[in-house]
C-alpha positions as CSV (number, residue, x, y, z in Angstrom):
1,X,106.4,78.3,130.8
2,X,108.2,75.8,128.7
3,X,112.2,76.4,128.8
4,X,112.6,77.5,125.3
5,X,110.5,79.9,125.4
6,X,112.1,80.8,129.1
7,X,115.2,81.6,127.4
8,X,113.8,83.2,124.6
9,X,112.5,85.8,126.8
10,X,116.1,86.1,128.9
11,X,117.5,86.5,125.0
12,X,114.8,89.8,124.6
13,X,115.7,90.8,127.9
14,X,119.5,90.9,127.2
15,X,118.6,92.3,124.0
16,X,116.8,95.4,125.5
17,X,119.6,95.8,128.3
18,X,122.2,96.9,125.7
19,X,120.9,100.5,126.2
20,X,118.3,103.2,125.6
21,X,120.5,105.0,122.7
22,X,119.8,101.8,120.6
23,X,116.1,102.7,120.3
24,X,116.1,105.5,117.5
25,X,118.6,103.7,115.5
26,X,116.6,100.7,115.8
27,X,113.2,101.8,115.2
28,X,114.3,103.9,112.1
29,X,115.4,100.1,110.6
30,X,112.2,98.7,111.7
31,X,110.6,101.4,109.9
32,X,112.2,100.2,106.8
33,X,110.3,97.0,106.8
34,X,106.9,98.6,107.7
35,X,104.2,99.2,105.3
36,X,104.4,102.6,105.2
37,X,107.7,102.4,104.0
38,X,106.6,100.0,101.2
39,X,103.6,102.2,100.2
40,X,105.7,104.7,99.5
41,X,108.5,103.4,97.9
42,X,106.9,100.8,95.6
43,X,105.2,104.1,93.5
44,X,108.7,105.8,93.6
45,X,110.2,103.0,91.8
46,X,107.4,102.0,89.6
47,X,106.9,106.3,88.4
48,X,110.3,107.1,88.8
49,X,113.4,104.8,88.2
50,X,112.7,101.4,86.8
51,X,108.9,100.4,86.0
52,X,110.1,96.7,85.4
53,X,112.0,96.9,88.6
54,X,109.2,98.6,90.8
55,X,106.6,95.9,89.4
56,X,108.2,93.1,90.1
57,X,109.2,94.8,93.9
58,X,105.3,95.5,94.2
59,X,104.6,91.9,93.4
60,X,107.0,90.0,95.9
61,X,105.7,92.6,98.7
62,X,102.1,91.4,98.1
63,X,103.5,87.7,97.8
64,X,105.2,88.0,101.0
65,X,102.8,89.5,102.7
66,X,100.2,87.3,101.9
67,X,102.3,84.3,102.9
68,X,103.6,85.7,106.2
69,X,99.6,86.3,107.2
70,X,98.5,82.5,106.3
71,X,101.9,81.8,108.4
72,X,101.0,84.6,111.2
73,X,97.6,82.6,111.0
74,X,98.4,79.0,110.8
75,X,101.0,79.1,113.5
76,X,99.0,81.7,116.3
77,X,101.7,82.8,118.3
78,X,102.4,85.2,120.8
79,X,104.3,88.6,120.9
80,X,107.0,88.7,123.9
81,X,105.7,91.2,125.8
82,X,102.2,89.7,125.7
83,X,103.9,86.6,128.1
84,X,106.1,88.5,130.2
85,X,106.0,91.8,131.0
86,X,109.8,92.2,131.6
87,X,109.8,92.7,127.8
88,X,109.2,96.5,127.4
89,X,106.8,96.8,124.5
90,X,109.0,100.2,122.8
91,X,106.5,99.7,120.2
92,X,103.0,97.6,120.4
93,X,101.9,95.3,117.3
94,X,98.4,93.3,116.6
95,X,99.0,90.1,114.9
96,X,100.6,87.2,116.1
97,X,104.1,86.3,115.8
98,X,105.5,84.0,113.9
99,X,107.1,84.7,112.1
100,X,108.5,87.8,111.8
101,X,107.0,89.7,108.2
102,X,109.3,92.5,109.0
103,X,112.2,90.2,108.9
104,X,110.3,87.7,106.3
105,X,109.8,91.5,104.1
106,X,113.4,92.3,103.8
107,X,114.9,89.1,103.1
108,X,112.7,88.2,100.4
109,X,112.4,92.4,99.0
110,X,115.8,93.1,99.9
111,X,117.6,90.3,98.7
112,X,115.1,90.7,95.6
113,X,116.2,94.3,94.9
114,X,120.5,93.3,95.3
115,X,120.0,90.2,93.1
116,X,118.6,92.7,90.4
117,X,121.1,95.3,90.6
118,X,123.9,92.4,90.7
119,X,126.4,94.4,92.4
120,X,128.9,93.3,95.6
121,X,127.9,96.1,97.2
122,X,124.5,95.9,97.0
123,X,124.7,92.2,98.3
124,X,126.3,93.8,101.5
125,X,123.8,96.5,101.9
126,X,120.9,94.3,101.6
127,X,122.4,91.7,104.2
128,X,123.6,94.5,106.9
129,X,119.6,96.0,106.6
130,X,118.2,92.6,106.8
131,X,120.2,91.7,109.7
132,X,119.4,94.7,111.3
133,X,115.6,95.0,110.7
134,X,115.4,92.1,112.4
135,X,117.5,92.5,115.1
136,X,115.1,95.8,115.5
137,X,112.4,93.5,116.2
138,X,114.3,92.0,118.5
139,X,115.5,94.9,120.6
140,X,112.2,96.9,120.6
141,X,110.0,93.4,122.1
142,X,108.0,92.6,119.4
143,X,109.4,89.6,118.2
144,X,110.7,86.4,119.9
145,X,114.2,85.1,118.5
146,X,112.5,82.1,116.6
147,X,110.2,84.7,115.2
148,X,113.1,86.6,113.6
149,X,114.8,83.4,112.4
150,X,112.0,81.8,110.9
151,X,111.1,84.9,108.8
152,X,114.6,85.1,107.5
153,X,114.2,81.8,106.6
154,X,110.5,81.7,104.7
155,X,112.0,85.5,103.3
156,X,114.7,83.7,101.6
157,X,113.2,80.0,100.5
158,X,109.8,82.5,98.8
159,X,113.0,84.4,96.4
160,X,114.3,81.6,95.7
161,X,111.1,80.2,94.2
162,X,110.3,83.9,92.9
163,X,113.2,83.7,91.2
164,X,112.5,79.8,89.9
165,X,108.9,81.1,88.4
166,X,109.1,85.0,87.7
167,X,110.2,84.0,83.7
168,X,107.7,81.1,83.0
169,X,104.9,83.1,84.7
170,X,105.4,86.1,82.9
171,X,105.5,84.7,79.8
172,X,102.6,83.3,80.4
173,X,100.5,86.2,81.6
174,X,101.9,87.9,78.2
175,X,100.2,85.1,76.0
176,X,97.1,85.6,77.6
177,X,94.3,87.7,75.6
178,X,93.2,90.5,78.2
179,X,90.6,88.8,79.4
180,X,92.0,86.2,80.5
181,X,95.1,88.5,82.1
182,X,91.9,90.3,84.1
183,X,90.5,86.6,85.3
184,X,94.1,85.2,86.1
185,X,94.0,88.5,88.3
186,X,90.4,87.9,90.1
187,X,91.2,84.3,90.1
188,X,94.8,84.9,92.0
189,X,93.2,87.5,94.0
190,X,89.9,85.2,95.2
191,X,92.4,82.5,96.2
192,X,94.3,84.6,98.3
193,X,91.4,85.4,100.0
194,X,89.8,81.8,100.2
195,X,93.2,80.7,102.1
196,X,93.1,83.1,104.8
197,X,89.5,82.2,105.6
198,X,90.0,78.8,105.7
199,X,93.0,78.9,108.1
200,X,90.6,81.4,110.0
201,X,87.9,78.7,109.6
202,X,90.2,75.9,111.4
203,X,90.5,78.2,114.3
204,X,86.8,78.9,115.2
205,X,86.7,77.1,118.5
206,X,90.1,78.5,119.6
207,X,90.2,82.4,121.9
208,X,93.2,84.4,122.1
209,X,94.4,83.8,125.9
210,X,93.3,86.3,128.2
211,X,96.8,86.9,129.9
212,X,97.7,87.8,126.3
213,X,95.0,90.4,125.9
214,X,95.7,91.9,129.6
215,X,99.9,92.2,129.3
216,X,99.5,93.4,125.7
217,X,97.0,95.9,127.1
218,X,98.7,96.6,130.2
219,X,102.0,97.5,127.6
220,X,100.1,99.7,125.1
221,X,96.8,100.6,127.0
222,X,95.2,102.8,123.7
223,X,96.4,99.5,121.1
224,X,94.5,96.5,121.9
225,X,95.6,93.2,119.9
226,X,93.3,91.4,117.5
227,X,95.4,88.7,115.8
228,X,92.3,86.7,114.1
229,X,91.6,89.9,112.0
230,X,91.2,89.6,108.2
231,X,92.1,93.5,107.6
232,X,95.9,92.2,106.1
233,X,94.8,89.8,103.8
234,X,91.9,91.8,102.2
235,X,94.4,94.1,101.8
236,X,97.0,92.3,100.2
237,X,94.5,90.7,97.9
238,X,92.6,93.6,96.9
239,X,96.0,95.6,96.0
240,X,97.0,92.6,94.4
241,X,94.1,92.1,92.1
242,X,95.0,96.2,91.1
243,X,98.4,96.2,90.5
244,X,97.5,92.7,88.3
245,X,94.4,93.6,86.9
246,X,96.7,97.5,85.7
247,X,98.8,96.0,84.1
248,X,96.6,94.1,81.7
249,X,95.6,97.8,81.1
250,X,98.9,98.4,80.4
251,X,100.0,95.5,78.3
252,X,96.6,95.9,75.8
253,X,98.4,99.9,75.4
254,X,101.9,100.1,74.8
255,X,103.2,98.8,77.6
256,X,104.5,99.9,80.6
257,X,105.8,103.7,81.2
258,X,109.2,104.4,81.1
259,X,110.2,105.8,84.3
260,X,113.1,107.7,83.7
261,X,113.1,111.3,82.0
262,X,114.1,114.8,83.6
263,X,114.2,115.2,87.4
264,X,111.4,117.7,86.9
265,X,109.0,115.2,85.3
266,X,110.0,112.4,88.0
267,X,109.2,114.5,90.8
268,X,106.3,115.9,89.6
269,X,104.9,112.3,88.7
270,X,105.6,111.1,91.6
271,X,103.9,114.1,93.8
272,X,100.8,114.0,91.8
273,X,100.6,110.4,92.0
274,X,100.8,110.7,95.6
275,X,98.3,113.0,95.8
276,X,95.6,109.8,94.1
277,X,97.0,107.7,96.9
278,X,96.6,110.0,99.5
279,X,92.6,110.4,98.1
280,X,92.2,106.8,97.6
281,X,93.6,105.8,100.6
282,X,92.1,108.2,103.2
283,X,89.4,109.6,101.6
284,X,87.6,106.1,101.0
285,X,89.1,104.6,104.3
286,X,87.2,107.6,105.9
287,X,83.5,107.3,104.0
288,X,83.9,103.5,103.9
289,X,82.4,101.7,107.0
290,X,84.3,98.6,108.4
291,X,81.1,97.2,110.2
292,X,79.3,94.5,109.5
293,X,82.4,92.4,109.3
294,X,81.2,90.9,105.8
295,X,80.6,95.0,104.5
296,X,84.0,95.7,106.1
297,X,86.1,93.4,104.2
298,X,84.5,93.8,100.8
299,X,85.1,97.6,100.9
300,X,88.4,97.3,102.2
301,X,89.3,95.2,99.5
302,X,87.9,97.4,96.9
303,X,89.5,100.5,98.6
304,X,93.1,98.6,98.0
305,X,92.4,97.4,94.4
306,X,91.8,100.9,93.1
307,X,95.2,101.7,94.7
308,X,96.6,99.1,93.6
309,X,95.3,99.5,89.9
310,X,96.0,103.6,90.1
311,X,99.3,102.8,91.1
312,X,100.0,100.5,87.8
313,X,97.8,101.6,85.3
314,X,95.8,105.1,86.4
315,X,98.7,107.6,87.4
316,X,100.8,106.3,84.4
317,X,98.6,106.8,82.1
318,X,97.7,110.1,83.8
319,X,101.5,111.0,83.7
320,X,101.4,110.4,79.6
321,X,98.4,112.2,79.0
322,X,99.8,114.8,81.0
323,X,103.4,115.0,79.0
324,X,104.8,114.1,82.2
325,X,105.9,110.7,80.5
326,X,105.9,108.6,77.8
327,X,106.4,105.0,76.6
C-alpha cells in the first residue's frame, strides 16, 4: 500500500473516531446530496417557487452527474472500506470513487442556487452544507480525503463554466425552430451516452480487484459493488433528453409555468405531480426488465426521459389544464 493512500486511511480512521453521535447528523447531510433528495426537490422548485430557477437547478444536476460518472469511470478508484477494513462502511456505495459526486453535487448545485439568490447569507449557507456534505462522506467511509477534494474542486471549475455558457446557450436554444430544439436534445442526450461507453470501452481488459469485491462484501454482505455499471449514465441521459426535449414543448406554447400562486394550488401541484413520478418511476422500473444488458439500458433510459419530460412539460401543462396554474 503506497503511503498516501496509508495516511489517507489513518485520516478516515481519525475521522470515524470522533464518535458515534456524529453519525445521524452526518448521514442526514449526506442525504442532502443524494439523489433522492434531488428527485424530489428539482419538481418542488420547478412546480412551486421559481420555474426559471428549478430548470436551470435540474440542468446543472444532470450536467454534474454526467461529468462525475465519466470521472467515476475514467479514474476507477476504490472506496476506503473496500482496502481496509478498519474503515467501517456506516453506509455501503457501488461506484468507484473519485471523486466524490456527493461533494462534486453540492458545490456545483449549491453554489449554483446562492449565486442566484445573491444574498450573504445564502453564500454562508451553501459553503457550511458543502463543507459538511462532504465531510459526511468522510466520516461515514465512503470516500477517501482526495475523493472529497477533488469533487469540490470539479463541483466548482463545472459553475464556473455553467455560469460562462448558461446565456449564449440559451439564446441559442430559443432561436432554434422546435425541431431543431428536439434534435439539439437527442443529439446532447446520444453524446452523453456515447462518452460513457467509450470510457467503458477503454476498460475492457481491466477486472475490479477481488480484495475489493470481498472487503466491500464483507462490510455490506446484502450490497455487492459493481462500479463498471452503465445504470447512472443512462439515467442521466435519458432524464436529460426529457427535461430538454419538455421544454421545447414548452417554448412552442407559452412558455414556461409560473410557479407561484396560492399555497393551495402549490401543494396540490406538487402532490399530483408526485403522484406521475411515483407511476413513472416505480411502475415502469417494476414491468421493465433490466436483462439483456442492451434491453436494460434502452428501457432505463426511456423510463427516465418520460420523467424527465413529465416533470418539464407533462405535469405543467397538466396543472394549467387543471386551473391549478397558469402562464
Amino acid at each position: 500500500m503506497d503511503p498516501i493512500l496509508q495516511f489517507e486511511i489513518s485520516v478516515s480512521i481519525a475521522v470515524q473516531n470522533l464518535g458515534a453521535w456524529l453519525q445521524p447528523v452526518l448521514t442526514f447531510f449526506t442525504f442532502l446530496g443524494n439523489e433522492e433528495f434531488y428527485l424530489v426537490i428539482v419538481p418542488l422548485l420547478y412546480w412551486c417557487v421559481n420555474a426559471g430557477f428549478g430548470l436551470r437547478i435540474g440542468t446543472m444536476l444532470m450536467a454534474t452527474n454526467w461529468l462525475n460518472g465519466l470521472l467515476k469511470m475514467a479514474f476507477h478508484t476504490p472506496r476506503p472500506y473496500w482496502v481496509d477494513t478498519r474503515v467501517k462502511a456506516m453506509i455501503a456505495e457501488s461506484s468507484f470513487g473519485l471523486p466524490s459526486g456527493h461533494s462534486q453535487n453540492a458545490a456545483s448545485l449549491w453554489s449554483l442556487a446562492a449565486n442566484k439568490l445573491s444574498y450573504r447569507w445564502g453564500w454562508l449557507a451553501a459553503g457550511l452544507i458543502i463543507f459538511l456534505i462532504g465531510f459526511s462522506r468522510l466520516y461515514l467511509g465512503v470516500h477517501f480525503l482526495r475523493d472529497i477534494l477533488t469533487g469540490w474542486l470539479v463541483g466548482f471549475l463545472l459553475l464556473f463554466f455553467y455560469l460562462k455558457v448558461e446565456t449564449p446557450v440559451v439564446n441559442w436554444f430559443k432561436k432554434l425552430t422546435f425541431n431543431g430544439q428536439l434534435s439539439a436534445a437527442v443529439l446532447s442526450s446520444l453524446m452523453m451516452v456515447l462518452a460513457g461507453v467509450g470510457i467503458r470501452a477503454l476498460l475492457a481488459g481491466w477486472q475490479v480487484p477481488a480484495d475489493w469485491t470481498a472487503n466491500a462484501l464483507l462490510a455490506a454482505p446484502s450490497e455487492p459493488i459493481h462500479p463498471l455499471s452503465l445504470d447512472g449514465l443512462f439515467t442521466v441521459a435519458g432524464t436529460w433528453l426529457g427535461l430538454i426535449a419538455g421544454l421545447a414543448v414548452m417554448l412552442r406554447g407559452r412558455g414556461l409555468m409560473d410557479a407561484g400562486g396560492p399555497a393551495g394550488k402549490r401543494i396540490l401541484r406538487y402532490l399530483l405531480g408526485l403522484v406521475g413520478m411515483v407511476i413513472l418511476y416505480a411502475g415502469l422500473g417494476a414491468v421493465f426488465p433490466s436483462e439483456p444488458e442492451a434491453v436494460g439500458y434502452s428501457l432505463r433510459m426511456l423510463r427516465y426521459t418520460l420523467i424527465g419530460l413529465w416533470v418539464s412539460a407533462g405535469a405543467p401543462l397538466l396543472f394549467v389544464r387543471m386551473k391549478l396554474g397558469n402562464y
